[in-house]
N, C-alpha and C positions, 0 to 999 in steps of 0.2 A: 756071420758071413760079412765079408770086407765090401763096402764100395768105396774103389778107387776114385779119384780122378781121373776125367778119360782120356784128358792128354799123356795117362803115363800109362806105357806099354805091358802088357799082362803077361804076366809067366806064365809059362805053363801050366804050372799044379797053380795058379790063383782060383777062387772061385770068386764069380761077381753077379749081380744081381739083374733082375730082365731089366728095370729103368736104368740100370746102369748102363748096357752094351745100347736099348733105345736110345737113347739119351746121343750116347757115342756116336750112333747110326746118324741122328739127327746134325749134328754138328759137324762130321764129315760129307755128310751131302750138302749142306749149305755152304760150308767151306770149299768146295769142288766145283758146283757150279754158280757164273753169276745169274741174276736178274735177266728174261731173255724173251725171247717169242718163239712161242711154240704153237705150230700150225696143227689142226687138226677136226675132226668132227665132234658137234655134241652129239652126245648122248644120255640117256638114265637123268634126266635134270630132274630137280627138286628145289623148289623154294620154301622153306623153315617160315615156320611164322614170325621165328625172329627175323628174316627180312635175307638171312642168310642163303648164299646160293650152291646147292652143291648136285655136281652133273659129272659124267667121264670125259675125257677127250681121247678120241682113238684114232686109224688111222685103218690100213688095207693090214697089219701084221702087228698091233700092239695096243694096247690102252694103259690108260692111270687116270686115280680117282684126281680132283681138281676141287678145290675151296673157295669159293668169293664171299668173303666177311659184307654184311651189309651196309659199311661205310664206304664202302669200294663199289657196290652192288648199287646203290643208288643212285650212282649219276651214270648208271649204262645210258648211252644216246639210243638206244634201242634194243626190241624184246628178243632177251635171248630163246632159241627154240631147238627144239628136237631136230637133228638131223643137218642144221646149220655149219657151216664153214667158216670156221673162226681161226682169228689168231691171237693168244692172253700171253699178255704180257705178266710172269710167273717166275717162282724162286721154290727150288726145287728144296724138300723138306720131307720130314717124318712123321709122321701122328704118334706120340709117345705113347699114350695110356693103349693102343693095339696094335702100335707095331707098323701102322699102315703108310709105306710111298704115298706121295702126293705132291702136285701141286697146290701153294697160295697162289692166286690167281690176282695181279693187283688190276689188269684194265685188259678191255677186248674188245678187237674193232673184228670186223667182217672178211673173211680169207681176198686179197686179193685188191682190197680199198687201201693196205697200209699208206701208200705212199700217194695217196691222192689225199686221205687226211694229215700225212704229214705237210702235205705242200699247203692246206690251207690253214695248221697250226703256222706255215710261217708266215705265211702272205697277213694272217694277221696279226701274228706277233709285228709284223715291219709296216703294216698301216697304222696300228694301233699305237705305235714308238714313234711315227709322224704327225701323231693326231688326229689322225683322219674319223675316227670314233668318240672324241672328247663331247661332252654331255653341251657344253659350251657350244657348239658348232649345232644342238639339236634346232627345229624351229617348229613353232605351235601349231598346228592344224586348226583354220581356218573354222570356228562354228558353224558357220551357214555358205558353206561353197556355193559359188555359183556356178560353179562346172566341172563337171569331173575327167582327164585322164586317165587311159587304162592301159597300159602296156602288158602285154601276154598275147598268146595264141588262141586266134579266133575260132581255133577246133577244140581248145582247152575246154576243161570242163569250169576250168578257175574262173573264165568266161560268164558262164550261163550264172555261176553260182553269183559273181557280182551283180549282173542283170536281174536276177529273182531278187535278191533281198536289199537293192536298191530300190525294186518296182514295188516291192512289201513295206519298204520303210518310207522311203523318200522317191515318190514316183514322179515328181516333176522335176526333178533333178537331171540335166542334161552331161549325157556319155561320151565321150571320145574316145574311140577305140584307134591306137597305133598300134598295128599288128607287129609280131616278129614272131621268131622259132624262140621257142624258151630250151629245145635240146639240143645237141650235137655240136662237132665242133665250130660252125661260125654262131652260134649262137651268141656266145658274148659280145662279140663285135654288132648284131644286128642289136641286141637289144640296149647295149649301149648309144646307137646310133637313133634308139627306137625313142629313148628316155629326151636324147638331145634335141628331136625332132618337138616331143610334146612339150620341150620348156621354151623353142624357143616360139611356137603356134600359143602359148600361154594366154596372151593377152589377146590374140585377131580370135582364139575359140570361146575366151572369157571360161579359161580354167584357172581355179587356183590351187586343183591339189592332185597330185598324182597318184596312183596305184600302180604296184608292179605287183601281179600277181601268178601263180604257177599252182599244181595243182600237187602232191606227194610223190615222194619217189626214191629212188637208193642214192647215196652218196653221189655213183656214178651218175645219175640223169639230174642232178641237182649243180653240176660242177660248173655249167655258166653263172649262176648265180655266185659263184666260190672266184670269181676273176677280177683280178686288180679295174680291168677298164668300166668294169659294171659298175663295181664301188665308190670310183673316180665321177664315172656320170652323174649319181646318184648326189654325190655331193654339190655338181656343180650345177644340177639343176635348179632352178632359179625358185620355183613353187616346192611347198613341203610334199616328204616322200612317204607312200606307208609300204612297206611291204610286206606278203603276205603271201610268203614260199613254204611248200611243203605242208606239213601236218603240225602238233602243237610240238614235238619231241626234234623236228627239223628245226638245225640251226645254221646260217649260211653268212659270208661276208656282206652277202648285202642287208641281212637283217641287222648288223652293227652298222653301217654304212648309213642306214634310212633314218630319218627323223622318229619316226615311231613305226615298231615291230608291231607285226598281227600274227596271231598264231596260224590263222589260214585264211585263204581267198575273201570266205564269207565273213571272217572276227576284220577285216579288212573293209569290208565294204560296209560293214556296221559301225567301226571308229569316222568312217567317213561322214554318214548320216546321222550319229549321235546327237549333234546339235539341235537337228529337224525333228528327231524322236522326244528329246527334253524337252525341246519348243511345245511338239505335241501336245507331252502331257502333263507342261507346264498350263496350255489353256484347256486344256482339257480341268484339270484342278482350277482354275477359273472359273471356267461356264461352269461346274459344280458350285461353285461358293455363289459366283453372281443368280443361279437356278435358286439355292439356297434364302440368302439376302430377299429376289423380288418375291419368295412365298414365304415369307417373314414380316413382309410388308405390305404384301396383300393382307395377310392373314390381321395383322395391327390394325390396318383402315377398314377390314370387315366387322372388327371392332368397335373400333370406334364409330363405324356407321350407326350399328345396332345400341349405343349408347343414345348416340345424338337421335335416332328414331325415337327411343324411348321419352328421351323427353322434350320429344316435339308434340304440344298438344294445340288446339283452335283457338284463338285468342280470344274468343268470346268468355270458353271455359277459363280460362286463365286469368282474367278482367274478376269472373267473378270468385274465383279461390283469393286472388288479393284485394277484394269487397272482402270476402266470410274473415281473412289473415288480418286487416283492417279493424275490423268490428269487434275481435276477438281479443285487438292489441287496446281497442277502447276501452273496454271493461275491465283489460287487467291494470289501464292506467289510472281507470274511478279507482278500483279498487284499492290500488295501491298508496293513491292518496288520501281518502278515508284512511286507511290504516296511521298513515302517517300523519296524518293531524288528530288522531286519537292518539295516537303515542306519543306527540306534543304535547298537549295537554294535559296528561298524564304527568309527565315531565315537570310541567310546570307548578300544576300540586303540588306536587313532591319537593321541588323545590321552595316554594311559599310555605310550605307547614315546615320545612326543616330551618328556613329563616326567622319565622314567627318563635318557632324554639331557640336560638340561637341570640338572638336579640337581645343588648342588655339593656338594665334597669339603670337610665341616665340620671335622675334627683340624685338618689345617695353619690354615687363615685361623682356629681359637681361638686357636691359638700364634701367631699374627703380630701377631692383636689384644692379646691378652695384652704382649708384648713392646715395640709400641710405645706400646702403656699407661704402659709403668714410661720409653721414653724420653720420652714428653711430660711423665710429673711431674719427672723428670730435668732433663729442659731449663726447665721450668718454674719449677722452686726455681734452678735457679741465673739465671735471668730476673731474678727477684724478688731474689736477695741483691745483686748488680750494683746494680738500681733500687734498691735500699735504702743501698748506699753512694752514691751519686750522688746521694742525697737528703740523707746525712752531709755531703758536699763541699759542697752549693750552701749548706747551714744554716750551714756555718762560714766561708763567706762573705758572707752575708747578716748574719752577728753584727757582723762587720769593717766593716760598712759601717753600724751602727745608729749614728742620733746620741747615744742615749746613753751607751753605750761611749764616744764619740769626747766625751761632757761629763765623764764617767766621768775621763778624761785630766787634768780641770783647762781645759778649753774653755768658754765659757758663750754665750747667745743671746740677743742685744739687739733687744726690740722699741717702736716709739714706744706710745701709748695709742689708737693705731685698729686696734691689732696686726700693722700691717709692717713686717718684719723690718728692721732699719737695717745697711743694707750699708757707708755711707761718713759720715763725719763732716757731710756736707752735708745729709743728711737730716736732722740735726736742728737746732736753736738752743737759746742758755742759756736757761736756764729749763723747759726740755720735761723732762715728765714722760717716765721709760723705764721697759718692765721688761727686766730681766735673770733668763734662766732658765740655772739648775745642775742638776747630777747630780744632787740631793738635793734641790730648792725652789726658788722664785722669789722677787727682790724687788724694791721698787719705787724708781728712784732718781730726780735731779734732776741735768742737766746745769747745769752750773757755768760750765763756759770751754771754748773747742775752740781746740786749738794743731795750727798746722801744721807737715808731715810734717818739715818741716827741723828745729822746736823742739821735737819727740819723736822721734827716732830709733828707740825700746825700742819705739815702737807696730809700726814697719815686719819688728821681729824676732819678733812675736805670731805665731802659727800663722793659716795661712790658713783653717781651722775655723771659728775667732772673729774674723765680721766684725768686731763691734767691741767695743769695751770702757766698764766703767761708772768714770764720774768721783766 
């Protein structure tokens, strides 16, 4: 069996499948009608555990089932119910898997309110684009007020409820009531007027903080609260605002408008006196610790009383335990001296018998010392005459080898005029000054002629002493 696409037109003899013509169904109804409002009665509601909402909407001559997915379902402003007059905002659709017409259902306000909730989407879409709600413009409410403002109606029940849980919390707390009508139409105007009155009595009533308060109700009996000139006071009142309209699911322009939102009268009159309650039972947790602390210290000095009793005794008694502690320290100091001059003595024995052993036999080692006394000078002198010949030999060999002895012979020592000795006839040339030194003097001479070793013979028989000889 073929499934077409549904945008392409079916022949006659085609055959197509149920999802396929569903399918088709679903796509021409979405394509047909837009996104819309459609008026009508609940009925048959049921909420799914998953959070999902599904009910009829009908009318005097028609119904269809209706879908609210529970991401849409969640932020209803209030509870949907059997029997109610609504209008959803809806996109008209199919249920595939059974075939079934329906609305999706994306939002739903109350038959009859549309256009008083449209008017306060704008009022505060165009406050909120002036900044009249910027978080920046909030201001703190005051810890410990010294007076409070109340603006609402003195038949309100909003009223009584601020009274009781101010008188519960914070009963010394002084009230200022500026009455006004919180419904109908001069309402905004009176309670505007009502707000301006309490900011500018602020300081001659010694208020620092204001409540505007109202008790629940429907859109329609909430709509002064929803008016530009409310929201405008609220701002420009001089002292912080709380306001605390409606129930916790009511939301109004003046709850953006006010410095801090309460969800009602009473969550209102309790942000007020917060500070007086923490105060509370901040000393409250005080006088607990300091109650704690002085029976802690009671309890410490009962102690220590029954210590210091205990050893409080009659000084008589006491005179004589340090007589008996006295007497007691005598004996153990005889005692201990006996001990100790016996263990001296002892000592000392011991040391006299170890001396008496230890002590040497002084005759012999005089005599020994004595005796090699006379062999060390013995050996000693004959050291010394040894080294004194030995010192005879080396001097008469030392004579033998002096050069003057050896000039002494008839040898002499010839040197040129820069004083180096002239070992060989080439050292020098005729004419060079030389000295020649003797056993007895020196002189100075003048080379002449230098003859080789073949034409002096007598030079080669000269003693090898005298390198050379003067011409």
């Amino acid at each position: 069996m073929q499934t077409p696409d549904s945008s392409i037109k079916v022949k006659p003899s085609e055959v197509v499948s149920v999802s396929w013509i569903n399918r088709a169904a679903r796509e021409a109804l979405e394509g047909s009608f837009p996104l819309m409002w459609i008026a009508g009665e609940v009925s048959t509601l049921t909420q799914a555990a998953s959070g999902h909402l599904y009910f009829t909407l009908k009318d005097k001559e028609a119904q269809v089932r209706c879908t609210m997915w529970r991401n849409k379902a969640q932020h209803l402003a209030f509870r949907l119910e059997h029997g109610m007059q609504v209008e959803v905002r809806a996109l008209v659709t199919l249920f595939e898997p059974r075939g079934d017409y329906q609305l999706n259902v994306e939002s739903i306000r109350q038959a009859g309110l549309g256009h008083l909730y449209e008017a306060f989407l704008r009022l505060k879409s165009r406050l909120q684009a002036e900044g009249l709600f910027d978080a920046g413009l909030k201001r703190a409410l005051p810890r410990f007020p010294r007076g409070v403002a109340v603006v609402t109606s003195p038949q309100a029940a909003a009223w009584k409820d601020v009274i009781a849980t101010l008188a519960r919390r914070a009963p010394h707390l002084p009230l200022w009531l500026y009455p006004t009508q919180v419904q109908g139409a001069s309402a905004p105007a009176l309670i505007a007027e009502a707000i301006r009155l309490a900011g500018t009595r602020a300081l001659i009533d010694g208020n620092d903080l204001l409540l505007l308060v109202r008790g629940g109700g429907s859109l329609e009996d909430l709509a002064a609260f929803n008016d530009e000139r409310v929201a405008r006071a609220i701002r420009a009142c001089p002292i912080p605002v709380i306001v605390g309209v409606g129930h916790e699911t009511d939301v109004s322009i003046a709850d953006f408008a006010a410095d801090v939102r309460a969800a009602t009268p009473t969550a209102a009159a309790e942000l007020a006196s917060s500070g007086f309650v923490e105060l509370q039972d901040t000393l409250q947790h005080l006088a607990l610790r300091l109650q704690r602390s002085m029976t802690r210290r009671f309890e410490h000095a009962a102690q220590r009383l029954d210590r210091v009793a205990a050893r409080l005794v009659h000084p008589r008694q006491r005179l004589e335990s340090a007589r008996l502690r006295l007497e007691s320290l005598d004996r153990r100091l005889q005692v201990q001296l006996r001990t100790q001059l016996t263990r001296g003595d002892h000592q000392i024995q011991r040391l006299r018998l170890r001396l008496e052993i230890q002590r040497p036999d002084l005759p012999p080692l005089y005599a020994r010392l004595h005796d090699l006394q006379r062999r060390l000078h013995r050996s000693a002198q004959a050291a010394l005459e040894l080294r004194q010949r030995h010192v005879e030999t080396l001097a008469q060999h030392l004579s033998h080898l002096d050069p003057r002895n050896v000039l002494a012979r008839g040898y002499s020592i010839t040197r040129n005029q820069a004083g180096t000795l002239v070992r060989d006839p080439a050292d020098v040339s005729p004419g060079s000054i030389i000295q020649v030194e003797f056993h007895t003097g020196q002189i100075s001479a003048s080379v002449l002629e230098k003859h080789p070793p073949d034409l002096a013979p007598e030079l080669k028989a000269l003693p090898k002493a005298h390198p050379s000889g003067a011409q």
